[in-house]
N, C-alpha and C positions, 0 to 999 in steps of 0.2 A: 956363794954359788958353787966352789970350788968342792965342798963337804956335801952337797944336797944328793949327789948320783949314790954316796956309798949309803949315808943314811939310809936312803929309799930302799938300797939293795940289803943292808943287814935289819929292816923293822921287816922285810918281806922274806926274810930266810926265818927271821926268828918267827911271825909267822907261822912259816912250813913247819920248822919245828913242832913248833907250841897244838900246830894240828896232826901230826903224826904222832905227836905223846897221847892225844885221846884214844881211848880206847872207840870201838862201835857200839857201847851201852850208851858212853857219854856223849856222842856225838850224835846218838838216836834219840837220846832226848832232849836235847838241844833242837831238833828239828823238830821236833815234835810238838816243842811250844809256840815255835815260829808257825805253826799249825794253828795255835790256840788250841791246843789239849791242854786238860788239867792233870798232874803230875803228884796222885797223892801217896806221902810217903807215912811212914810208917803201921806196915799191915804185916798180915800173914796169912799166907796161901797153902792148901794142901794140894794135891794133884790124886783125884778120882779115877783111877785108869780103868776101870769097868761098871761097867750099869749095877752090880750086885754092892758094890763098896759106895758107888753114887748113892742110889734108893737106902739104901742101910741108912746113910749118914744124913741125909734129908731128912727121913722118916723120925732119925734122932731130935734132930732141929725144932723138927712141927713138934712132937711131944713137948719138947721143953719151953714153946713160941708161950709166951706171957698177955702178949699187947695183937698182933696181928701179923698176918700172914700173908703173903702177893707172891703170886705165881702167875707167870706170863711166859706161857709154851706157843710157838706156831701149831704144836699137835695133842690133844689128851686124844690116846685112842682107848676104844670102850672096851677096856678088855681087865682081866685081874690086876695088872699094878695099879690102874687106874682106882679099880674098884676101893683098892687095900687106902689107895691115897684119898678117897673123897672117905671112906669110913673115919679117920686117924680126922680129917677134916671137920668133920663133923662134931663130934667128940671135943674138939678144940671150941668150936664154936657153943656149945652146950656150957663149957668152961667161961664164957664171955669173951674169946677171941676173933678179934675180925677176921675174915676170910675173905679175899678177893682173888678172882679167877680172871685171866684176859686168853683167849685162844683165838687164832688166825681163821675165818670163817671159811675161807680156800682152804687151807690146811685141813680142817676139817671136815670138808666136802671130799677133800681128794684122797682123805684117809681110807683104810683097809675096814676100821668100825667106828666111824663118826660118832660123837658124841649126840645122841637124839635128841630132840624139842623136847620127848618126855622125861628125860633125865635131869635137863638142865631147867626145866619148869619143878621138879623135885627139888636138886639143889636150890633153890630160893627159897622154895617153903622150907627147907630144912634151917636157911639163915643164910647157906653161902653166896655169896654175888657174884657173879658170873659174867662175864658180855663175850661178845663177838668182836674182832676188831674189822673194822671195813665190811659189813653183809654182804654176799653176793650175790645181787638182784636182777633183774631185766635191767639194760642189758647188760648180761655178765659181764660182758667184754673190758666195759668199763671200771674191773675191780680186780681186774689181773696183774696191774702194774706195779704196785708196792704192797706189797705184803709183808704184814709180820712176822719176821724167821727169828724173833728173838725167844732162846730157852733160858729163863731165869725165876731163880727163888729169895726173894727178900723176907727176913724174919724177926720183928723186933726191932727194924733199924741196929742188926746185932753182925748177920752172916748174909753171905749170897751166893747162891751155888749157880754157875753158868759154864755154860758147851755145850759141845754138840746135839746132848739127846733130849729128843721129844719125851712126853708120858707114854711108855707103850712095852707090851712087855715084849716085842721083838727084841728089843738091846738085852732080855737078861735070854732067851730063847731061841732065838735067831727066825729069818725066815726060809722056807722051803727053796726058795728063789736061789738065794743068796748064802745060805748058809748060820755059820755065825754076824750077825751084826756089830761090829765092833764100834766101840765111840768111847769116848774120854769128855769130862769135866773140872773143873776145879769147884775149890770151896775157899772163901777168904773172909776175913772178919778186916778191922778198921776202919779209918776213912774212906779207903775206896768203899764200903757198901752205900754212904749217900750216894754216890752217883748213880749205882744200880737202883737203889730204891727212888729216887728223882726220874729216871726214867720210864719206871711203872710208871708213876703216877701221872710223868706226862701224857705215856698213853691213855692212860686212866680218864684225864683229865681233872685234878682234884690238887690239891694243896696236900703235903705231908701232915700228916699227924703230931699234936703236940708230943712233945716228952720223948724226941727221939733221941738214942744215947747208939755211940758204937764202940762198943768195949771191944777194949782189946786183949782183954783175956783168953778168949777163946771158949768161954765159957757154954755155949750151945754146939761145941765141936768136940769137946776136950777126949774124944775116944778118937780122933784122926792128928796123923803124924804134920801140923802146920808148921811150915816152914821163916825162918825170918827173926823171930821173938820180936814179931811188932815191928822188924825193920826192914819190909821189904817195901822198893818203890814199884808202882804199876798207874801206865797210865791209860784214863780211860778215851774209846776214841767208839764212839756210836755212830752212825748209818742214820740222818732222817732224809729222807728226800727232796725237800726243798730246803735245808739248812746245811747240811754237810753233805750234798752227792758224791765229793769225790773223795772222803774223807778216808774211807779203807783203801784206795787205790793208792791214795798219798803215803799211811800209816805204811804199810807191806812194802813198796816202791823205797821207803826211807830207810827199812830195818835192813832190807836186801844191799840198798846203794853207799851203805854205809862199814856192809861185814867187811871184815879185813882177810878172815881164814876158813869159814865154814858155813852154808847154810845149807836146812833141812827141815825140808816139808812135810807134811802127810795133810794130804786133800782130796777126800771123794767126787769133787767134780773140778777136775784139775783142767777145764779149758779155754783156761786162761783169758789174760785181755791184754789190749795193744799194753800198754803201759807197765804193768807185773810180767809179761813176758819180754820188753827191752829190759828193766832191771837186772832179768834172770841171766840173758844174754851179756849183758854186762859184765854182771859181776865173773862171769866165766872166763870174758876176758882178761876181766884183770889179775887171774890166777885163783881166784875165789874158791873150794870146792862146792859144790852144788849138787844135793842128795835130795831126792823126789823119792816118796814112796807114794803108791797108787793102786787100787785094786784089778785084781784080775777079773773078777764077778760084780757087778754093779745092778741097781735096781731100775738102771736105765741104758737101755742099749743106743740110743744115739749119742749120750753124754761120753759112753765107754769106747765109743768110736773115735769121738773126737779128741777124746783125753790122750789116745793113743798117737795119732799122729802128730800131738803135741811132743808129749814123751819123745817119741822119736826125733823129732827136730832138738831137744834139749840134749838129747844121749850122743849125735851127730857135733854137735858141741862141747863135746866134754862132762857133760853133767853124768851124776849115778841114777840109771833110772833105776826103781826097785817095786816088783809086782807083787801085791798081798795076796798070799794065795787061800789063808786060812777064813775065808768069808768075806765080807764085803765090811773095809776100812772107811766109817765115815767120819772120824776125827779130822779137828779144823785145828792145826797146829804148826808152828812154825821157832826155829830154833836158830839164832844168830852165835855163833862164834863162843858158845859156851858162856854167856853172859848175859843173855836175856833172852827171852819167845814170848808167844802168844798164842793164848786160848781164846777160842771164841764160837761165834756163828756162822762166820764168813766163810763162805765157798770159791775157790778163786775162779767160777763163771761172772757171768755179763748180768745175771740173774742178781747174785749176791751183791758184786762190785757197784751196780750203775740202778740199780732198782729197788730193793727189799731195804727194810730195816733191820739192822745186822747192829749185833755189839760186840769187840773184843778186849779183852784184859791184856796190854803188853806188860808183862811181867820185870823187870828187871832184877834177878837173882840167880847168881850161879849155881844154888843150892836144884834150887826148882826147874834150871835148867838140865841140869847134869840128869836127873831124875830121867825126864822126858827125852834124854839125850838115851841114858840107859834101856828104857823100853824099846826106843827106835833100834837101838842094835841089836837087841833081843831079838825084835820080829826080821830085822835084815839078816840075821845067822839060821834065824829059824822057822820061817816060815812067809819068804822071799824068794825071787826069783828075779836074778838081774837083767835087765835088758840088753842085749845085745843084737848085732843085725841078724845073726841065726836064728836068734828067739825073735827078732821082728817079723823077720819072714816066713814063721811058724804061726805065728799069732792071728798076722795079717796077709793072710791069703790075697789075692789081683780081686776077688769080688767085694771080699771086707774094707780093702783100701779103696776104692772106687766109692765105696758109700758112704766110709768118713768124708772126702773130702766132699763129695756130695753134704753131709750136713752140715760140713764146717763153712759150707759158702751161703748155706739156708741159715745159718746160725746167727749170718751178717746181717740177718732182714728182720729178723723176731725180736 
């Protein structure tokens, strides 16, 4: 009995040790399984940081697709990319390629040029398949609450391209609105594309196809810089509504409550939820640094109101807030301690977090992180504007703040 106190005391130091030697890559994915994510390792990721080098490298992909093609966007809007992408489509399919199409039937009703009945009655006789995910029927009301916000390209059981952007030529154009539309993607081959092509399908409703293979050569990419040589880890963590609801609040919440020295965001609808915003408060406290970037032009004025008096409560804390001034930022990214981030669909609203089907990639690679770490500085030197209470109270005049918190309390009922 006399040995049992120190025992106890030196298995619980070693312990502390043995947890302060993990880094917050290793310690993120450790929680991440006690999650039940799947953790697949040996791939390789490129990082798409504009719609012109995305659609390039896509459009490479479908030329070269052998077996079949899935694409499942929340948005095809009817305009030239679009067009360029169902011709290259087409022609695939002429070649004996499957083609299947899944688009968000909201997305598409609330788009700028809807995809029309008579296009998508085209596309079928042309060969390609097409659906709607959830129609939006009498009464509508009833088809507002999970929507598909997922952007993804499976090709071959080979590659998968996913983030943030829709099919639309705003992202290479921009809008009049807004300006430039900025958005980022990645592209990754390996193991992880079963799980992107597994979740087509679920949407889909269909069993995979025989004779899937996922080379990791890179062989349908080999003109983009992927990073890893086949060794990078990423794990995947999807959004369904009755199977994982809380499953991105959990992911983002772990990658935050784990950093030891840095994190940094860039989110187009940055307003937050109870659980991503104690994490963020957290981690501030416990000396964390904490870098938000967020736009100054948004395509929605009650989100950018809200966004703002969030910002400000995180900048009152210590956090960097940082305003994009060059058009409207709608990248979904996140960047831990120079060791690993995440690409995705997710918005950090109540929308994304607690309702929509969302998918993202957590990366785990310094290579791929430093990259996206590089761009973020880039746009904070050059084309930011830091938050401070002079710029708050420039920004946010007594009538504009009066109407954030007006929506931020309408926000609680919706």
């Amino acid at each position: 009995m006399i040995y049992k106190k120190p025992f106890i005391l030196l298995f619980v130091l070693l312990s502390c040790l043995l947890g302060w030697a993990e880094n917050s890559a290793e310690r993120t994915k450790r929680d991440f399984q006690k999650l039940g994510l799947t953790i697949y390792e040996n791939n390789q990721v490129a990082i798409l940081p504009t719609a012109q080098i995305k659609f390039r490298a896509l459009f490479q992909s479908i030329e070269q697709a052998r077996k079949y093609i899935y694409l499942d966007y929340f948005k095809f809007q009817q305009d030239s990319i679009c067009g360029e992408l169902i011709e290259r489509l087409h022609r695939k399919v002429r070649e004996g390629v499957e083609v299947r199409i899944i688009f968000d039937s909201f997305g598409n009703k609330s788009s700028d040029l809807p995809l029309s009945d008579t296009l998508q009655t085209s596309l079928r006789e042309l060969g390609i398949q097409i659906t709607a995910f959830d129609p939006v029927r009498f009464p509508w009301i009833n088809h507002l609450m999970h929507r598909n916000h997922h952007k993804i390209a499976v090709i071959d059981g080979e590659v998968v391209y996913t983030g943030g952007m829709n099919v639309a030529d705003y992202y290479l154009h921009g809008k009049p609105k807004v300006g430039q539309w900025r958005d980022m993607h990645i592209c990754m081959t390996g193991p992880i594309v079963e799980a992107y092509e597994e979740l087509f399908l679920k949407m889909w409703g269909s069993r995979p196809p025989d004779g899937t293979s996922h080379d990791l050569s890179g062989r349908m990419v080999n003109s983009l810089p992927l990073k890893g040589a086949g060794e990078v880890s990423v794990a995947f963590a999807s959004r369904w509504p009755r199977e994982s609801p809380r499953i991105m609040r959990q992911t983002y919440c772990a990658a935050i409550d784990n950093a030891q020295h840095l994190v940094q965001i860039v989110n187009p609808y940055a307003t937050l939820f109870g659980e991503v915003r104690a994490s963020l408060r957290k981690a501030l406290e416990r000396g964390v640094r904490v870098q938000f970037m967020v736009s100054t032009r948004s395509d929605n004025m009650a989100n950018n109101d809200v966004t703002g008096l969030e910002m400000r409560k995180l900048m009152k804390r210590g956090a960097e807030v940082y305003y994009f001034e060059s058009g409207f930022h709608h990248s979904k990214i996140m960047m831990i301690d120079s060791l690993f981030c995440t690409v995705g669909t997710t918005n950090l609203d109540a929308r994304s977090l607690c309702f929509d089907y969302e998918v993202n990639a957590f990366i785990f690679d310094p290579a791929t992180t430093v990259e996206l770490q590089r761009i973020f500085a880039d746009d904070v030197n050059n084309r930011c504007t830091l938050l401070t209470p002079e710029v708050w109270k420039k920004r946010f005049p007594l009538r504009r703040r009066i109407r954030s918190r007006c929506f931020t309390i309408a926000k609680r009922f919706l």
